[in-house]
N, C-alpha and C positions, 0 to 999 in steps of 0.2 A: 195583541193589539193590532186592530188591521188598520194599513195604512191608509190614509187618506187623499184619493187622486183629486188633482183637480185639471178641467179640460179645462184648454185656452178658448178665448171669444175666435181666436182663427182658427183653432181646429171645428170648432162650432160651425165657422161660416162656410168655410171648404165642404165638410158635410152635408150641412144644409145645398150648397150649389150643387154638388152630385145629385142630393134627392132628388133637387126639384127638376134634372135633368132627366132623373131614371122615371120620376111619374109625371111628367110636365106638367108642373105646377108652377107656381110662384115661390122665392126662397124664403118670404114671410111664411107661408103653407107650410114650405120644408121645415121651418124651424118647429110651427107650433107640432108637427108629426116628432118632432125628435124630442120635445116639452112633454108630449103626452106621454111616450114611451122613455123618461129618461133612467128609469132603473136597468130597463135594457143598455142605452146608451153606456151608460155607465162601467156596467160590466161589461163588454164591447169594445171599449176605450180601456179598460184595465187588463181585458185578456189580448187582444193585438198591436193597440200603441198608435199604429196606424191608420188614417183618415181612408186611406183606400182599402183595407182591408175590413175596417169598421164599416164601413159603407156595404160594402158585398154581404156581410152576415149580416147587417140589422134588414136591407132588403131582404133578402131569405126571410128571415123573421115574420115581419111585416108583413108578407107575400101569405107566410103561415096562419101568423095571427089571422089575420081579414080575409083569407081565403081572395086577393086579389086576383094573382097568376096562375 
């Protein structure tokens, strides 16, 4: 049975502030980026825990995904 995480609305908003610092955007922008992608998100938050470290790999990601950077 795998366990079921659940992220808080402030590890949510912490995130979304990084994003929308790392692509300056707006943290509404940030959120819906993190709504589009939340199977990443998700796995992301179950594999580091942490809001700073989820942030750095989903940017990698994201960077990957879309060929941004």
């Amino acid at each position: 049975m795998q366990e079921e995480l659940a992220i808080s609305e402030k590890k949510l908003s912490k995130l979304a502030k990084r994003i929308s610092k790392t692509f300056s955007i707006y943290e509404e922008e940030a959120l819906e980026v993190i709504y589009e992608e939340w199977d990443l998100v998700e796995r992301l938050f179950h594999e580091h825990k942490k809001v700073k470290e989820v942030h750095t790999h989903l940017i990698e990601e994201v960077n990957y995904i879309y060929r941004i950077a």
